[in-house]
SENUTOR-588317 format. One record per residue (C-alpha): x, y, z; residue in three letters. Coordinates in steps of 0.5 Angstrom, whole numbers, always signed. Each point is the difference from the previous one (the first is absolute). Layout:
REM residues N
<node><u>X</u><v>Y</v><w>Z</w><rest>ALA</rest></node>
...
//
This chain:
REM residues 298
<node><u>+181</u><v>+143</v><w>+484</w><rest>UNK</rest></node>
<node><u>+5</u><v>-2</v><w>+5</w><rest>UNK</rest></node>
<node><u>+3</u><v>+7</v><w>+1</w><rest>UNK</rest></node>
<node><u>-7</u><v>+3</v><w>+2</w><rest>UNK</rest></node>
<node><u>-2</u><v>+1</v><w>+7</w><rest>UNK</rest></node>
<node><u>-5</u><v>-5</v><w>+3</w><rest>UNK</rest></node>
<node><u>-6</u><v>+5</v><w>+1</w><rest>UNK</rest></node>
<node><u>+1</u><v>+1</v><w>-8</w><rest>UNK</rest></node>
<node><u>+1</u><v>-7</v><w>-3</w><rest>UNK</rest></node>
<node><u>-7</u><v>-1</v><w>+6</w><rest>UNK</rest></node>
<node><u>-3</u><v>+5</v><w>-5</w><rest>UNK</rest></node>
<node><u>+2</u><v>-3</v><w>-7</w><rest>UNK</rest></node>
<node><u>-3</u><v>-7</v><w>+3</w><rest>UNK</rest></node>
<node><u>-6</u><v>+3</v><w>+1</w><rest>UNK</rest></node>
<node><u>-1</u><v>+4</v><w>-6</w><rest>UNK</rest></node>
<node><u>+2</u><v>-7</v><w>-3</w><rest>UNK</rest></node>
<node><u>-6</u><v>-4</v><w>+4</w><rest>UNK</rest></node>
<node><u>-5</u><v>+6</v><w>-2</w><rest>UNK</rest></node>
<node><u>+2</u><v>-2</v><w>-7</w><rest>UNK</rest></node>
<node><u>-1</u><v>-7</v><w>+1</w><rest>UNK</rest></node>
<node><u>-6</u><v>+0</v><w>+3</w><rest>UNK</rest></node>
<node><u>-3</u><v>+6</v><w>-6</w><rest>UNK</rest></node>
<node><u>+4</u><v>-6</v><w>-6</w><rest>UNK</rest></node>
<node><u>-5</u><v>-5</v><w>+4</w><rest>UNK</rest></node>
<node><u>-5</u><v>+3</v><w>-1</w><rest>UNK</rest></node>
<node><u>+0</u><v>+2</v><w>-7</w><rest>UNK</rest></node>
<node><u>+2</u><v>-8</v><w>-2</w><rest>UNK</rest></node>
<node><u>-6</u><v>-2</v><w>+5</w><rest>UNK</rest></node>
<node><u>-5</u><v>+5</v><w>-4</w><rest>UNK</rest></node>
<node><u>+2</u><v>-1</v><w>-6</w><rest>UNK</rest></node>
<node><u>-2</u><v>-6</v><w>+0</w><rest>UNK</rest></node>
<node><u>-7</u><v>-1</v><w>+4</w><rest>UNK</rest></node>
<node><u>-2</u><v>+5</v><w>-5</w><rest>UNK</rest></node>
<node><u>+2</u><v>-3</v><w>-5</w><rest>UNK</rest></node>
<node><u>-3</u><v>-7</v><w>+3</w><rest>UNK</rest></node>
<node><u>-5</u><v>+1</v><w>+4</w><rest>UNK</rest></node>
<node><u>-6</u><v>+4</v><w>-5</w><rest>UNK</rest></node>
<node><u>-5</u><v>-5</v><w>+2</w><rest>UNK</rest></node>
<node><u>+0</u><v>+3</v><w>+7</w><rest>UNK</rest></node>
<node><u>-4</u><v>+7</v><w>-1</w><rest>UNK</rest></node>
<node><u>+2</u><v>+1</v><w>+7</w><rest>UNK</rest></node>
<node><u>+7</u><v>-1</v><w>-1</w><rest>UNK</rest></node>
<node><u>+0</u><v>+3</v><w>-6</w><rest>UNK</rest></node>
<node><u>-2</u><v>+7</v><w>+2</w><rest>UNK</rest></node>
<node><u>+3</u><v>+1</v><w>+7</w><rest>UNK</rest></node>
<node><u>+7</u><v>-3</v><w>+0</w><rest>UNK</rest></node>
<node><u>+2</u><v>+6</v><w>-4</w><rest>UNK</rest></node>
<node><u>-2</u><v>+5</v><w>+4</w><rest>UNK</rest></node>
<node><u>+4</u><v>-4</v><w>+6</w><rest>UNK</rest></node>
<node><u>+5</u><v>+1</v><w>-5</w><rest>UNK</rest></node>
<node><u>+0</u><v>+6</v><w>+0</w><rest>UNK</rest></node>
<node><u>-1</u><v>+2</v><w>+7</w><rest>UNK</rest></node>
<node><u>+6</u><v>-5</v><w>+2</w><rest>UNK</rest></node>
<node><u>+6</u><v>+3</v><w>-6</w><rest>UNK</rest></node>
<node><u>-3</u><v>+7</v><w>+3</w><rest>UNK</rest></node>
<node><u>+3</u><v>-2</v><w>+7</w><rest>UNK</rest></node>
<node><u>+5</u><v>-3</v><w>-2</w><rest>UNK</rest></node>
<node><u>+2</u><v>+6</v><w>-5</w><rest>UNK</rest></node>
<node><u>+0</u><v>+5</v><w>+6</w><rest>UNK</rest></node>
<node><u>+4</u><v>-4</v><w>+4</w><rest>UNK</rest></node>
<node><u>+5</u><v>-1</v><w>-7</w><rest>UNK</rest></node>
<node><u>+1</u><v>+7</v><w>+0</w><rest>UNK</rest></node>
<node><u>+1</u><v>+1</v><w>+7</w><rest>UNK</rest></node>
<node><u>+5</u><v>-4</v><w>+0</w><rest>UNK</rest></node>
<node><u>+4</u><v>+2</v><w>-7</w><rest>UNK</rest></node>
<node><u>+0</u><v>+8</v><w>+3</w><rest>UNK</rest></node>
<node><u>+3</u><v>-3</v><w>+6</w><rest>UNK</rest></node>
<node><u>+5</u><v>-4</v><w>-4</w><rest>UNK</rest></node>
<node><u>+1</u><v>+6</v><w>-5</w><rest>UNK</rest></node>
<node><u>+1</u><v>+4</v><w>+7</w><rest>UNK</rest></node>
<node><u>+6</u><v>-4</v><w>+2</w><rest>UNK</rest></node>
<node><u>+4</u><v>-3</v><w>-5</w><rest>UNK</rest></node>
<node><u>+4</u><v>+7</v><w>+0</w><rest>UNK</rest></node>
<node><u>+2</u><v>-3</v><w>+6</w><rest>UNK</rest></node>
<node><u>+1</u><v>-7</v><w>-2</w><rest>UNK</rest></node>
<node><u>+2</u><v>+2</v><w>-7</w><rest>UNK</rest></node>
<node><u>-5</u><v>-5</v><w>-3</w><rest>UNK</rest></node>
<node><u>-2</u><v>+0</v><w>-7</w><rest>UNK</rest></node>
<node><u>-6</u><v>+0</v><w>-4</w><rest>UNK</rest></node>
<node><u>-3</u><v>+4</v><w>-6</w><rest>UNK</rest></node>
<node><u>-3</u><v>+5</v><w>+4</w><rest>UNK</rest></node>
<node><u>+5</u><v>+1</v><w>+7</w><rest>UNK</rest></node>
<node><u>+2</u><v>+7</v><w>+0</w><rest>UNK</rest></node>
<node><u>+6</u><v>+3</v><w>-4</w><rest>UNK</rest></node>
<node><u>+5</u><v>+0</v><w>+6</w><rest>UNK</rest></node>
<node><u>-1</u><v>-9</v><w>+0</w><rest>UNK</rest></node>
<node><u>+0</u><v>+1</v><w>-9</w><rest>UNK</rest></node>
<node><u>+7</u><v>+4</v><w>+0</w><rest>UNK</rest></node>
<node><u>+3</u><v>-5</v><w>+5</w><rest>UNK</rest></node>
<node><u>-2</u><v>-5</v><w>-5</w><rest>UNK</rest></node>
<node><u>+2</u><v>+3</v><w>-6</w><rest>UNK</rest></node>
<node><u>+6</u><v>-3</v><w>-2</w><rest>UNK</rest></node>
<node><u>-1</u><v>-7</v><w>+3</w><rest>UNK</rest></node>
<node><u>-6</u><v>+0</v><w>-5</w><rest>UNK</rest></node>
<node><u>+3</u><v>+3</v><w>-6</w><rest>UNK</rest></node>
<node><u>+6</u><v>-6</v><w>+1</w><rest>UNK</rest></node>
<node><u>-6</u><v>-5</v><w>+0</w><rest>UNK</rest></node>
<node><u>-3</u><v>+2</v><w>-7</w><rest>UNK</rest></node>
<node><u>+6</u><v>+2</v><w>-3</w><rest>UNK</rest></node>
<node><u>+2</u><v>-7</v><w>+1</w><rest>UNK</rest></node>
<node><u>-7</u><v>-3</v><w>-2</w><rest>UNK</rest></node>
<node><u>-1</u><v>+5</v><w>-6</w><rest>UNK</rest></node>
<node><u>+8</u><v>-2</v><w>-5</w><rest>UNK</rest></node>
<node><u>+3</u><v>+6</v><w>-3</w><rest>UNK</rest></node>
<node><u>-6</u><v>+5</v><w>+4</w><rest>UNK</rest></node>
<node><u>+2</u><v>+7</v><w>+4</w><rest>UNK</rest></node>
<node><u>-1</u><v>+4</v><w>+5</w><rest>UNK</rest></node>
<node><u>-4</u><v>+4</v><w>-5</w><rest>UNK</rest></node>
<node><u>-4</u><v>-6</v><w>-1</w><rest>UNK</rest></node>
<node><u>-1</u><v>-2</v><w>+7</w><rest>UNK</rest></node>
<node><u>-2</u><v>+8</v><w>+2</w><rest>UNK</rest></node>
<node><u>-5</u><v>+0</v><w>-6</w><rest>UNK</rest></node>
<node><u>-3</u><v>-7</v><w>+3</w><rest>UNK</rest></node>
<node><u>-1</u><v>+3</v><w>+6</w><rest>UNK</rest></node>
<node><u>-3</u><v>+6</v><w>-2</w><rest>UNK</rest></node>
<node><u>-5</u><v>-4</v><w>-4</w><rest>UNK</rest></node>
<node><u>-2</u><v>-4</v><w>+6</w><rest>UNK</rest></node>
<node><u>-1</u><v>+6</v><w>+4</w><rest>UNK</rest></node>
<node><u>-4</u><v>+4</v><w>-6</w><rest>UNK</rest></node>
<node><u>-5</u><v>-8</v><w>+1</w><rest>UNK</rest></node>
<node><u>+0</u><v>-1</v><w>+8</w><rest>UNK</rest></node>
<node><u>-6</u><v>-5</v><w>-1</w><rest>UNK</rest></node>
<node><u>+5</u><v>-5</v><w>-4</w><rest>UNK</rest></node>
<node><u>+5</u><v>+0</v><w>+5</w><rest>UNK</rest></node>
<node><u>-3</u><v>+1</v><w>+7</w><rest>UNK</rest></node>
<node><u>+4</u><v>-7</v><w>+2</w><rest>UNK</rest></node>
<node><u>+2</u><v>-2</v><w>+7</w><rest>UNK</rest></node>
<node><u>+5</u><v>-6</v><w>+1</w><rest>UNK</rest></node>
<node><u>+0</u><v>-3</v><w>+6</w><rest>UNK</rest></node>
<node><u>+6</u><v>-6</v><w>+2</w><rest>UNK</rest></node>
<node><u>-3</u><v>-8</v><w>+2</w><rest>UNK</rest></node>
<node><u>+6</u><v>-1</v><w>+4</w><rest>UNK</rest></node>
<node><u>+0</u><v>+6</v><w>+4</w><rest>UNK</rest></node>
<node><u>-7</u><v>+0</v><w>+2</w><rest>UNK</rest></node>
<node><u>+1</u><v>-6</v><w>+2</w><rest>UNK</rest></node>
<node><u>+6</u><v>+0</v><w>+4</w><rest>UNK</rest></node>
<node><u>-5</u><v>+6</v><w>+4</w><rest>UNK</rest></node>
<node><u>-5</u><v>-5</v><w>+1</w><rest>UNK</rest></node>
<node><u>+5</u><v>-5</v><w>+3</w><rest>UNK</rest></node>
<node><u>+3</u><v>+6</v><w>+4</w><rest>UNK</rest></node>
<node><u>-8</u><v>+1</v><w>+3</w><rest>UNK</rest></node>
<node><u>-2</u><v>-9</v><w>+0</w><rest>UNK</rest></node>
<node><u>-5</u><v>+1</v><w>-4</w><rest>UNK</rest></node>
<node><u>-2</u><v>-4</v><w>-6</w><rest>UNK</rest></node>
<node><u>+3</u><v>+1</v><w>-6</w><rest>UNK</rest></node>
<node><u>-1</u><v>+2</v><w>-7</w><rest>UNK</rest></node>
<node><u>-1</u><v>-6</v><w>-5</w><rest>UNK</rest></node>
<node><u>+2</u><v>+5</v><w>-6</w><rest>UNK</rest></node>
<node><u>+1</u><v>-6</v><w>-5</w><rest>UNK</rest></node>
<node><u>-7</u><v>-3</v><w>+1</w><rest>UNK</rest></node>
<node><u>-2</u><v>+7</v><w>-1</w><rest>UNK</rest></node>
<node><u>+5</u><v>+0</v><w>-6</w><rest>UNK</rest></node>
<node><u>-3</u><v>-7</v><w>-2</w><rest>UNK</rest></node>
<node><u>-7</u><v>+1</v><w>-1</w><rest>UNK</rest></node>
<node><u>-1</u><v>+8</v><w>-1</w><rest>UNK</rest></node>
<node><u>-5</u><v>+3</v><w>-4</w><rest>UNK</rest></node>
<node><u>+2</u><v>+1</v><w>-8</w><rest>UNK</rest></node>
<node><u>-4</u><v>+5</v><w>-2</w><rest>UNK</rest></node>
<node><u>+1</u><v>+8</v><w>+3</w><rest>UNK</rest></node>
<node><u>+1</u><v>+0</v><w>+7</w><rest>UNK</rest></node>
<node><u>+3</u><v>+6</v><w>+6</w><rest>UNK</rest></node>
<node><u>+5</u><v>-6</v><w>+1</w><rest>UNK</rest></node>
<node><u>+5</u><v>-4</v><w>-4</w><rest>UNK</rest></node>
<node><u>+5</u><v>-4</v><w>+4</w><rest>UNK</rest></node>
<node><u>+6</u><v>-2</v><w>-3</w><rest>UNK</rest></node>
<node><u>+6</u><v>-4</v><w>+1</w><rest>UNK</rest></node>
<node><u>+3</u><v>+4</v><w>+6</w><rest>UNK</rest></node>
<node><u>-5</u><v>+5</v><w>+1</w><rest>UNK</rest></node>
<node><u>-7</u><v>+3</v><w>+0</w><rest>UNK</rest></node>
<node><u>-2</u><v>+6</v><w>-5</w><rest>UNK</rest></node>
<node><u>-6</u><v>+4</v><w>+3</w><rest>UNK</rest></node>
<node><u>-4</u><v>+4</v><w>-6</w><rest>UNK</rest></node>
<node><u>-2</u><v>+5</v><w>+5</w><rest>UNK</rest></node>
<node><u>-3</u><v>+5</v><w>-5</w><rest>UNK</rest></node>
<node><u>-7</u><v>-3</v><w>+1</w><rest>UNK</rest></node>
<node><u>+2</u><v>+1</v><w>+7</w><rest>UNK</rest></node>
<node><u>+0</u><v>+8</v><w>-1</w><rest>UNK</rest></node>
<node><u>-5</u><v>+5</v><w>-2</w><rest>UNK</rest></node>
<node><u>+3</u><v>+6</v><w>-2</w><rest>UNK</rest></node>
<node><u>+8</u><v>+1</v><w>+0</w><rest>UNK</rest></node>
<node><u>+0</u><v>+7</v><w>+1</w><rest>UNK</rest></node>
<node><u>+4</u><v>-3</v><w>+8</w><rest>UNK</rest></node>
<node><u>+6</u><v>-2</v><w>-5</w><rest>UNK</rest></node>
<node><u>+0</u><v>+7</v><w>-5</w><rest>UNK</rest></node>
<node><u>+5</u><v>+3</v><w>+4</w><rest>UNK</rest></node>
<node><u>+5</u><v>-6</v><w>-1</w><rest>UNK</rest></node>
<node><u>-2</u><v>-1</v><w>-7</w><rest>UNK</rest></node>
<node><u>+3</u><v>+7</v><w>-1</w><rest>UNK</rest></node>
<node><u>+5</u><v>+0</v><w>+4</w><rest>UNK</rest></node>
<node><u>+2</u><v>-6</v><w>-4</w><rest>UNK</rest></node>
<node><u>-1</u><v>+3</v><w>-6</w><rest>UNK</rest></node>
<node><u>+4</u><v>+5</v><w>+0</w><rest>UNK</rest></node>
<node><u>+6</u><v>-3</v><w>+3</w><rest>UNK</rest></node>
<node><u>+0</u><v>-5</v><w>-6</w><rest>UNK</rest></node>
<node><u>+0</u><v>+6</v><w>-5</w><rest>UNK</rest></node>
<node><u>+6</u><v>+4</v><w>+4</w><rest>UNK</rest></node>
<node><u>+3</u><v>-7</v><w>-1</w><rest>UNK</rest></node>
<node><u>-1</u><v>+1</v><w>-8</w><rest>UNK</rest></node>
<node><u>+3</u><v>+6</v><w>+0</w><rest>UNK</rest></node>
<node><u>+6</u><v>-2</v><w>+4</w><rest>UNK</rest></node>
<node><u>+1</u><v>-6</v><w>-5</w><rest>UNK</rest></node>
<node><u>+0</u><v>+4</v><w>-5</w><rest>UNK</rest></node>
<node><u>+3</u><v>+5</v><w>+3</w><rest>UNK</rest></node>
<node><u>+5</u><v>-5</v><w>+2</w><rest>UNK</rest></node>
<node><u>+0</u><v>-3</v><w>-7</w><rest>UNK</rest></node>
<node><u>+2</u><v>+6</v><w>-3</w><rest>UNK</rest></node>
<node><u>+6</u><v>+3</v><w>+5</w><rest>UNK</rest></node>
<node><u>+3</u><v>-7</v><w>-4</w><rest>UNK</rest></node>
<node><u>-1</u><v>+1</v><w>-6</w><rest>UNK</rest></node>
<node><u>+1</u><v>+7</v><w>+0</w><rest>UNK</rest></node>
<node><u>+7</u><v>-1</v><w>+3</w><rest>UNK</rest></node>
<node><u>+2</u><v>-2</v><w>-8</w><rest>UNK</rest></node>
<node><u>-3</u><v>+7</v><w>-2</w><rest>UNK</rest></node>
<node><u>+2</u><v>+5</v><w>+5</w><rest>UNK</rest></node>
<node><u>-2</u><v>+5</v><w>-3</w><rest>UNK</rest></node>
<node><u>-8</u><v>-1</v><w>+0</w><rest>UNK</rest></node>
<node><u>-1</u><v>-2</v><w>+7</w><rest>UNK</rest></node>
<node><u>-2</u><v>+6</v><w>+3</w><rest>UNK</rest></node>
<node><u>-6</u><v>-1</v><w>-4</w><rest>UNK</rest></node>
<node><u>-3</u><v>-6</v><w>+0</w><rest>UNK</rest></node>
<node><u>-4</u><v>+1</v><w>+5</w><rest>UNK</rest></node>
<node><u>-6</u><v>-5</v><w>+5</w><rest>UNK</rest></node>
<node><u>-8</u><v>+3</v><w>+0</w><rest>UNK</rest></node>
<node><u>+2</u><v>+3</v><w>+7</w><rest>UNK</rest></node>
<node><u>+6</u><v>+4</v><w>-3</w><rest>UNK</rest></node>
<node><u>-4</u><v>+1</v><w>-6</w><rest>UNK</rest></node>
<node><u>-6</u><v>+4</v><w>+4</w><rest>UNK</rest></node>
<node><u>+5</u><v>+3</v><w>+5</w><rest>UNK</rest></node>
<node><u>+4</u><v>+4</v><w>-6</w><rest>UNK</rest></node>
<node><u>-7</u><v>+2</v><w>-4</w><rest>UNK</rest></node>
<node><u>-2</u><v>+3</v><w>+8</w><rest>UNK</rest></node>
<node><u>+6</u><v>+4</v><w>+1</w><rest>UNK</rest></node>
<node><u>+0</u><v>+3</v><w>-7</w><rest>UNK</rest></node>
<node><u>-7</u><v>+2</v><w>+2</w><rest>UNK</rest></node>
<node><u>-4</u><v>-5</v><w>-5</w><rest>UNK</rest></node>
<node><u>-5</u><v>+0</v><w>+6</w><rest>UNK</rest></node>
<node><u>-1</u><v>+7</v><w>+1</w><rest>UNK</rest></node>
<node><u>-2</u><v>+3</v><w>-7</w><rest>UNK</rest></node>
<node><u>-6</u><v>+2</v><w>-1</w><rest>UNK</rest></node>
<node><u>-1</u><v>-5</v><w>-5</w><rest>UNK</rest></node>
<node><u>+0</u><v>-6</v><w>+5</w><rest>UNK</rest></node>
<node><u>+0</u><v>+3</v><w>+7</w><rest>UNK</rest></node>
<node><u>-8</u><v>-1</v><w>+0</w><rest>UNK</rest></node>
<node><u>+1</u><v>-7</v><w>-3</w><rest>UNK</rest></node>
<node><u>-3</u><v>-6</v><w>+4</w><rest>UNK</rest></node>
<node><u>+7</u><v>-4</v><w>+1</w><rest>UNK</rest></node>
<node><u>-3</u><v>-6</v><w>-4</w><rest>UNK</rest></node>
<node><u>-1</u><v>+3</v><w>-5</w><rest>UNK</rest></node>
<node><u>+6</u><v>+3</v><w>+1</w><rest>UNK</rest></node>
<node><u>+3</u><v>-7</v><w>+0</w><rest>UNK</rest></node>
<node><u>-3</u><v>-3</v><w>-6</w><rest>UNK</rest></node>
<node><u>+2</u><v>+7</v><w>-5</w><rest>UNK</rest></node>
<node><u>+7</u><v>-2</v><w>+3</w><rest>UNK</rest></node>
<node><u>-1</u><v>-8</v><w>-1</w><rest>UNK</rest></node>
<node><u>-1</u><v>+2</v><w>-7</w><rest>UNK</rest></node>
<node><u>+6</u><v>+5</v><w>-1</w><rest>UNK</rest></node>
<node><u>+6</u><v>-4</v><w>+4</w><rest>UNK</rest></node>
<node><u>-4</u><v>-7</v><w>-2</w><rest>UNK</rest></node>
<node><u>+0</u><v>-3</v><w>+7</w><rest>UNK</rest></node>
<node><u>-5</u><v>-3</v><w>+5</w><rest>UNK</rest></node>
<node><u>-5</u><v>+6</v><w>+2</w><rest>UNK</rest></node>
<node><u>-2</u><v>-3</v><w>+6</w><rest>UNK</rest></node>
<node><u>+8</u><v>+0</v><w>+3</w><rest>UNK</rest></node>
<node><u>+0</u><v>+7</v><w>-3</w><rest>UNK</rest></node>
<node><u>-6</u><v>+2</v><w>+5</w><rest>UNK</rest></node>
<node><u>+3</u><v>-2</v><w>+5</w><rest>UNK</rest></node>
<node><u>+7</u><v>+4</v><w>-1</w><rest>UNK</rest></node>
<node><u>-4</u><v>+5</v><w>-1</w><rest>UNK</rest></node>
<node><u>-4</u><v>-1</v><w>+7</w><rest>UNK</rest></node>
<node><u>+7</u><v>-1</v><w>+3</w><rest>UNK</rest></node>
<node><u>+2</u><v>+9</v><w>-1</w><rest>UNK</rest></node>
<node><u>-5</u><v>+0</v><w>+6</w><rest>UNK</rest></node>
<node><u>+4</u><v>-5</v><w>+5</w><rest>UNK</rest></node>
<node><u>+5</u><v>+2</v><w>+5</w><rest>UNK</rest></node>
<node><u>+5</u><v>-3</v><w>-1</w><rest>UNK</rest></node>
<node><u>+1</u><v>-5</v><w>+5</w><rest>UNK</rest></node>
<node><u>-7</u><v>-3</v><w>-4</w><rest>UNK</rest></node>
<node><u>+4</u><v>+0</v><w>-6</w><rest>UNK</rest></node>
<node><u>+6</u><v>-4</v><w>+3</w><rest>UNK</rest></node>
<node><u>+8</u><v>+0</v><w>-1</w><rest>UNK</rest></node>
<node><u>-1</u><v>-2</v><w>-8</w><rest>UNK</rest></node>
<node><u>-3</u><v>+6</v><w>-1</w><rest>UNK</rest></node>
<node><u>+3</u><v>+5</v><w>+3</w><rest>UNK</rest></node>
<node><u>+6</u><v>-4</v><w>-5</w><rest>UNK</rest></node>
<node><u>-5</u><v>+2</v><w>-6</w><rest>UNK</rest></node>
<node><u>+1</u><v>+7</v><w>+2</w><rest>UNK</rest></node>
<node><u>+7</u><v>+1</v><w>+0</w><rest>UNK</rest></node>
<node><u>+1</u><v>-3</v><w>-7</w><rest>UNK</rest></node>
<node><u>-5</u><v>+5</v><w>-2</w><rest>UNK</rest></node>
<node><u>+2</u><v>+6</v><w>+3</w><rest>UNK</rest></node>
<node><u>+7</u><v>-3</v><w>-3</w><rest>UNK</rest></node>
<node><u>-3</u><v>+1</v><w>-7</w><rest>UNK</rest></node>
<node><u>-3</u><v>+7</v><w>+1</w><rest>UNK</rest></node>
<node><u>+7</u><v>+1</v><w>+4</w><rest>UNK</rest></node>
<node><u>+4</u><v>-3</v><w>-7</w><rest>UNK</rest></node>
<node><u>-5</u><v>+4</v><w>-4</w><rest>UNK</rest></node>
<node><u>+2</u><v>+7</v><w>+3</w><rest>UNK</rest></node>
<node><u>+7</u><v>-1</v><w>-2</w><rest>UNK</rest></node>
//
C-alpha cells in the first residue's frame, strides 16, 4: 500500500479502525449475552445498544467503501468490488497468481472462477488491507501503532467481519452493505470482459489448431461472430424472430449452437453498440465474417 497516496492510505486506516471497533463490539456482545442472563437489565438493553452502535458504525463503513471505491481508479488499488478499469489493470497479474496456485489450470479456469465469484458477490466482498503499510504511515503521523500480532493472537474463533492473518487484515465488508446495486455497474462490466476473454481464448485456440486444417478456419467461429453472420444473413429481421424478446431469442440459439445463452444474449445486445462501445476486437470479428459472406459469393 506504499504506492498510494497519503490521503488514501489515511482512509483505508480508517475503515480499518471502524472495522476494529464493530469486530469489538460484536466479540464484547457475544459474550455478555451469553454470560450475563441473570442480569435482566443487561439482558434486554445491551442489544438494542448494539444495535444502535454497529448502525453508526455501519453508515460510517459505507461512506468510507464509496470513497475507496471512487478513487481506487486513480490509485489502482484492488479489491472485489473496484470498478472494471482497476480489475482489467489486475487481470493478468491475477491470473499468473492462480495459475501457479491451481497445477495444470488455464486461463479458461481462471475466467470461469471469476465469473463464479461475481455471479455470488456476497461470498467475496473481501478487503486486504497491508500490517506494514499502515503502520509505516502511522509512524510517518507519530501515532501509536497497531499491535496486529496481539490482535492475530487473540482474535475471536467464530464468524467475524475481520481476520488477521499473518501479513494483513481481511475485512468481510458484505455485512457492512446493505444493497449492492452501487457496485452492479462494475459486476457488469466485469462480466463481460470476462466473456470477450473466453471468446477471444477460444478464438485464439482455434487460429492454432486450424492452422493444421486450413480449410475449416473460416468457419469455426466465437459467439460473437456466430451472432454477427446470422444478423447479416437477416435471421433477426424475419418475421418469425424480429417480435421475439432477445432472451428467448438467446435461449432458442443456446439450444441450436450448444452454448452459453446468457453469452449468446449479450452478442446480440452488441448489434445495438456503436462501434467504439464494442471495442477493436470486434470490429476483427466483423471483417472475419464479412470474409465468409465475401468467400461465400465466389
Amino acid at each position: 500500500m506504499s504506492k498510494y497516496s497519503m490521503p488514501f492510505i489515511a482512509k483505508i486506516h480508517h475503515f480499518l479502525k471502524v472495522c476494529l471497533v464493530i469486530n469489538k463490539l460484536e466479540i464484547d456482545h457475544n459474550y455478555s449475552y451469553n454470560y450475563t442472563q441473570n442480569s435482566c437489565r443487561i439482558y434486554y438493553s445491551l442489544p438494542n445498544h448494539y444495535k444502535i452502535e454497529i448502525e453508526k458504525l455501519n453508515q460510517t463503513t459505507d461512506v468510507l467503501l464509496r470513497y475507496i471505491y471512487q478513487k481506487s481508479i486513480q490509485e489502482n488499488f484492488y479489491f472485489f468490488d473496484c470498478p472494471s478499469q482497476v480489475y482489467t489493470n489486475h487481470y493478468e497479474n491475477r491470473k499468473q497468481i492462480f495459475l501457479k496456485k491451481h497445477i495444470d489450470s488455464t486461463e479458461i479456469d481462471f475466467i470461469e472462477s471469476e465469473l463464479h465469484s461475481l455471479q455470488q458477490p456476497k461470498q467475496y466482498q473481501m478487503l486486504r488491507i497491508n500490517y506494514k503499510c499502515i503502520n509505516k504511515f502511522l509512524s510517518k503521523k507519530n501515532k501509536e501503532l497497531i499491535n496486529f500480532d496481539y490482535l492475530k493472537n487473540n482474535q475471536n474463533a467464530g464468524e467475524s467481519i475481520i481476520r488477521f492473518n499473518n501479513k494483513s487484515a481481511t475485512v468481510n465488508y458484505s455485512q457492512l452493505i446493505k444493497t449492492n446495486d452501487k457496485w452492479k455497474y462494475s459486476y457488469n462490466k466485469k462480466i463481460a470482459f470476462l466473456n470477450n476473454r473466453l471468446d477471444e481464448f477460444r478464438d485464439d485456440n482455434t487460429s492454432t489448431t486450424l492452422q493444421v486444417k486450413e480449410s475449416k478456419k473460416e468457419y469455426q467461429l466465437t459467439t460473437n461472430q456466430t451472432i454477427i453472420l446470422l444478423d447479416s444473413t437477416g435471421f433477426f429481421s424475419n418475421p418469425v424472430f424480429e417480435n421475439v424478446s432477445k432472451r428467448r431469442q438467446s435461449n432458442l440459439l443456446g439450444e441450436i449452437l450448444q452454448r452459453n445463452s446468457t453469452k449468446i444474449n449479450e452478442s446480440i445486445g452488441k448489434l445495438e453498440n456503436s462501434p467504439k462501445e464494442n471495442g477493436k476486437n470486434y470490429q476483427k470479428d466483423i471483417t472475419k465474417v464479412e470474409q465468409i459472406i465475401n468467400n461465400l459469393r465466389k
